[in-house]
C-alpha positions in Angstrom: 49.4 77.0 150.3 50.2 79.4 147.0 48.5 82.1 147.2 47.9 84.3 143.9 48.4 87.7 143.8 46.1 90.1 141.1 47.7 93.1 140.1 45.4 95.8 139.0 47.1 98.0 136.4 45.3 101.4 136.7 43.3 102.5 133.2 45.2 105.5 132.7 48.6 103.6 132.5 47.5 100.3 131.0 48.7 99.9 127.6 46.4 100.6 124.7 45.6 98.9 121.8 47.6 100.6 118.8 45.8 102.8 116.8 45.7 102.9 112.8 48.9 105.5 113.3 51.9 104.6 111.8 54.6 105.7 114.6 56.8 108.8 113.4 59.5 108.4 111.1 62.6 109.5 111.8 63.8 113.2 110.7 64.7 113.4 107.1 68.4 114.2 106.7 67.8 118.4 106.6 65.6 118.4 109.5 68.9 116.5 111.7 71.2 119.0 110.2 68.8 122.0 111.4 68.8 120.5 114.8 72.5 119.6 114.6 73.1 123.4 113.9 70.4 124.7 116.7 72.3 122.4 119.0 75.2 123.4 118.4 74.6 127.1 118.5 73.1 127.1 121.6 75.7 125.0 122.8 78.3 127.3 121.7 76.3 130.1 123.8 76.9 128.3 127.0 80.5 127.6 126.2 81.1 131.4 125.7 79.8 131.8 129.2 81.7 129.7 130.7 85.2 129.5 131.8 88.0 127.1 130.6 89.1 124.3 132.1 86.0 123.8 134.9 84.0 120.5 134.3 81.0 122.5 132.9 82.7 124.1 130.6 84.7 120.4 129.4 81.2 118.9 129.6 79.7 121.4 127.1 82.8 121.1 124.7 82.3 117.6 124.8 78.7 118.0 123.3 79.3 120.0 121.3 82.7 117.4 119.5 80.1 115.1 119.4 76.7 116.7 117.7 79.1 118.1 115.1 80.9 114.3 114.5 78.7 113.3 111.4 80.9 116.2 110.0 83.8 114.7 110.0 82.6 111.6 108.8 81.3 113.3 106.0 84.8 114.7 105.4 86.6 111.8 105.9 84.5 109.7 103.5 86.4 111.8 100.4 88.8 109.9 101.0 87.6 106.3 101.1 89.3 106.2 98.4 93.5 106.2 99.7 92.3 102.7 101.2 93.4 103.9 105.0 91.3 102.6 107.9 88.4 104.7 107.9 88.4 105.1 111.7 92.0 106.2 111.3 90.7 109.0 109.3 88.2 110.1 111.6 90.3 110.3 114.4 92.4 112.6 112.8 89.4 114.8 111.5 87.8 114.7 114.9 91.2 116.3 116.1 90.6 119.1 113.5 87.0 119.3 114.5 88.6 120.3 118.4 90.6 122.5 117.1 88.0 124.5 115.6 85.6 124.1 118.0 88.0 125.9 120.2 88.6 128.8 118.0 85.1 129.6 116.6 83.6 132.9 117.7 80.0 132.5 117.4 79.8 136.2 116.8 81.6 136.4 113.4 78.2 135.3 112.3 79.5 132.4 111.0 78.1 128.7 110.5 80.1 126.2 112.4 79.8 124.0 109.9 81.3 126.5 106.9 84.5 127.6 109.6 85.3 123.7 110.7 85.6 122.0 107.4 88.2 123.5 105.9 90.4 122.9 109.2 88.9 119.3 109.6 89.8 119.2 105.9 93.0 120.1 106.3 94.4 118.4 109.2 93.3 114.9 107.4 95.1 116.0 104.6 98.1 117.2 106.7 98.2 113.0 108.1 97.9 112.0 104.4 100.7 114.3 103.6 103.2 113.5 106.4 102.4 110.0 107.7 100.3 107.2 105.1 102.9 108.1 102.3 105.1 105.5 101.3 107.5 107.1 99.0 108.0 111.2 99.6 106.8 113.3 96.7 107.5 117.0 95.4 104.6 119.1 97.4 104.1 120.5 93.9 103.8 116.9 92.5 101.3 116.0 94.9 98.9 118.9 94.3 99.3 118.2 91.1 98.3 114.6 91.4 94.8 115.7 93.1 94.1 117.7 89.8 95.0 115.1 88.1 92.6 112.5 90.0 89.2 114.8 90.0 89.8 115.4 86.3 90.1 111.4 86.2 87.0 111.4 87.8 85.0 113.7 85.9 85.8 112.5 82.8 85.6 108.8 83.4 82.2 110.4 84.7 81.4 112.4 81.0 83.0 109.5 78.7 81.8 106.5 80.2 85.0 104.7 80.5 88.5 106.0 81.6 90.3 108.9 79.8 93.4 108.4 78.3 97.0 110.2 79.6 96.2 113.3 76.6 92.7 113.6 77.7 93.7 114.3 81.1 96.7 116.4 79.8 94.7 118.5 77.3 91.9 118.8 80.4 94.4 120.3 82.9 97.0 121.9 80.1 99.5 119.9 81.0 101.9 117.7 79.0 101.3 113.7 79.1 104.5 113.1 81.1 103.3 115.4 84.3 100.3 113.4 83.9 102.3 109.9 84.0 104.8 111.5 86.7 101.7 112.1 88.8 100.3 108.9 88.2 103.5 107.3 89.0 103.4 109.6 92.4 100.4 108.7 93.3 101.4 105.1 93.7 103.3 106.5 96.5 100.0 106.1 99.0 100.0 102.0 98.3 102.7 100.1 99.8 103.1 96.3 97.8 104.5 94.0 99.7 107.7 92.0 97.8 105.8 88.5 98.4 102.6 89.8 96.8 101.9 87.5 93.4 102.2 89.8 90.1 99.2 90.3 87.7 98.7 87.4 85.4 98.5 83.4 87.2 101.0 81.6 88.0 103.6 84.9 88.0 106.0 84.7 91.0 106.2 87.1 93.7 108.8 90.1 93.3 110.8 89.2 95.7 111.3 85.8 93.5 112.7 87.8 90.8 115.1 90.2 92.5 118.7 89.1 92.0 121.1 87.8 95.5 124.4 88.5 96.1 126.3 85.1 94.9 129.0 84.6 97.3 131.4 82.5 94.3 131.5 86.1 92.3 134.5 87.4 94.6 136.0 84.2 93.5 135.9 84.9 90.0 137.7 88.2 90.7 140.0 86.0 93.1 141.1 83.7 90.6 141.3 86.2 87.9 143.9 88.0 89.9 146.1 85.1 90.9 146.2 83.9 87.4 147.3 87.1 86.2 150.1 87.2 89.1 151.2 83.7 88.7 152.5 84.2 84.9 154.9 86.7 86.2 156.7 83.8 88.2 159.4 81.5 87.1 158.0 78.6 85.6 159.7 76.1 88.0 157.8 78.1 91.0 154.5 78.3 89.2 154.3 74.4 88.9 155.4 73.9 93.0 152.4 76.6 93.4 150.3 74.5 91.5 151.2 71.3 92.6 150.8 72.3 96.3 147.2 74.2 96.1 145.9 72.5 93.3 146.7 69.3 93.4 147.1 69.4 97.1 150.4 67.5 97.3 152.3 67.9 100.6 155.7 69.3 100.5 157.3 65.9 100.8 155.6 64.5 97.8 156.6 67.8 96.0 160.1 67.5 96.7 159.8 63.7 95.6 158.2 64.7 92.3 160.7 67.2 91.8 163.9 65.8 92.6 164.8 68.6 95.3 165.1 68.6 98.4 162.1 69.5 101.4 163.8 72.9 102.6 164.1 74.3 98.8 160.6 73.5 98.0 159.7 75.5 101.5 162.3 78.6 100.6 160.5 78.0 96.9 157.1 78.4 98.4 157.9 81.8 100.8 159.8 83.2 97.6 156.8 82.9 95.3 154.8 84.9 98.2 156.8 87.6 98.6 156.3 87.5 94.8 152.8 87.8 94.2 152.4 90.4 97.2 154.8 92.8 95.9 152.9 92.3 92.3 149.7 92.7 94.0 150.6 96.0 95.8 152.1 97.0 92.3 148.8 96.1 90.5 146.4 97.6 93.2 
């Protein structure tokens, strides 16, 4: 026989009814940043205490990489635009964010925030630079080329459309082909591949249009030479040459057609060799 079982929930822990409160919102986007920064300096006041390499003092680094990690995203969304994978880019910034993290001195009176984004900054730049470009550019070229992109930028932003090569030129005061040169340049971050379909429908792939090595061309040259090297023989030796390779009669039917005999077609033959080798040593 069941037997039921009536739990009695005390009234100081049974749930109320929900009052006309709306439940709190989260933090608007300065107050997170203020905690981010409280956290982080009181974070870094443990660390200082602490000494390198023990588990507390590896447990309190790791908090503090990742409170400050909405910082690199930050950074690494400028450059959404060099179509890398976005977590790519964040690793690399987070290894900047490390490195400062362990070079901050929280007595500089500093911000965290103002010392670590240059050097987060820079080391995403630095993988940029060295690893996600294709083609290798002049370092002077490439800083050129990020001119050349935030004046595209702000005046595509002023005009309303996109400025032409002597707007940006006469923005920066430069001339239109260091514009086009960094243009050209900063193709160098976009690998195509050769199977790709060109602009426009129905266009073949690049690789459809790129020439191949024809095999028959050293035959041209071949022929070209042995033509030249057969008018220099007697004419009696140039019509047993032919008649043997072109016409692919067999020394028998050669002496037949001829009149002479087998062996003097085959002395014949080994003449006209020597021949055209000595010729061709001459020639080459």
């Amino acid at each position: 026989m069941d037997h039921e079982v009536e739990l009695t929930v005390p009234a100081s822990t049974a749930p109320q009814a929900p009052a006309q409160e709306e439940a709190p919102a989260s933090p608007p986007p300065r107050s997170r940043g203020a905690d981010t920064r409280a956290l982080t300096q009181v974070l870094f006041g443990e660390l200082k205490e602490l000494q390198p390499g023990t588990p507390e003092h590896d447990r309190v680094r790791g908090a503090l990489i990742e409170a400050n990690l909405p910082l690199v995203r930050y950074a690494a969304a400028r450059f959404r635009s060099r179509n890398e994978p976005m977590e790519d880019v964040i690793q690399v910034g987070t290894i900047g964010l490390i490195n400062a993290i362990d070079r901050f001195d929280p007595d500089r009176g500093v911000q965290f925030p103002t010392f670590a984004m240059p050097t987060v900054v820079g080391e995403i730049k630095r993988y940029f630079r060295d690893n996600v470009r294709t083609v290798h550019v002049p370092r002077r070229l490439h800083e050129l080329w990020v001119q050349v992109n935030s004046a595209t930028e702000d005046l595509t932003t002023a005009f309303g459309r996109t400025p032409t090569t002597s707007e940006i030129a006469e923005r920066l005061r430069i001339t239109e082909d260091e514009v086009l040169s960094c243009i050209e340049a900063g193709r160098s971050y976009h690998a195509t591949s050769l199977e790709a379909a060109q602009e426009g429908d129905g266009l073949p792939g690049l690789l459809d249009r790129l020439g191949y090595e024809d095999p028959a061309l050293d035959g041209v040259e071949h022929r070209d030479l042995v033509r030249h090297l057969l008018v220099q023989l007697p004419e009696r030796e140039q019509r047993i040459l032919l008649l043997r390779y072109y016409s692919n009669l067999t020394q028998s039917q050669i002496s037949a057609e001829l009149g002479v005999s087998q062996m003097h077609v085959s002395r014949l033959l080994a003449r006209s060799f020597q021949r055209l080798r000595s010729a061709n040593r001459i020639e080459a």
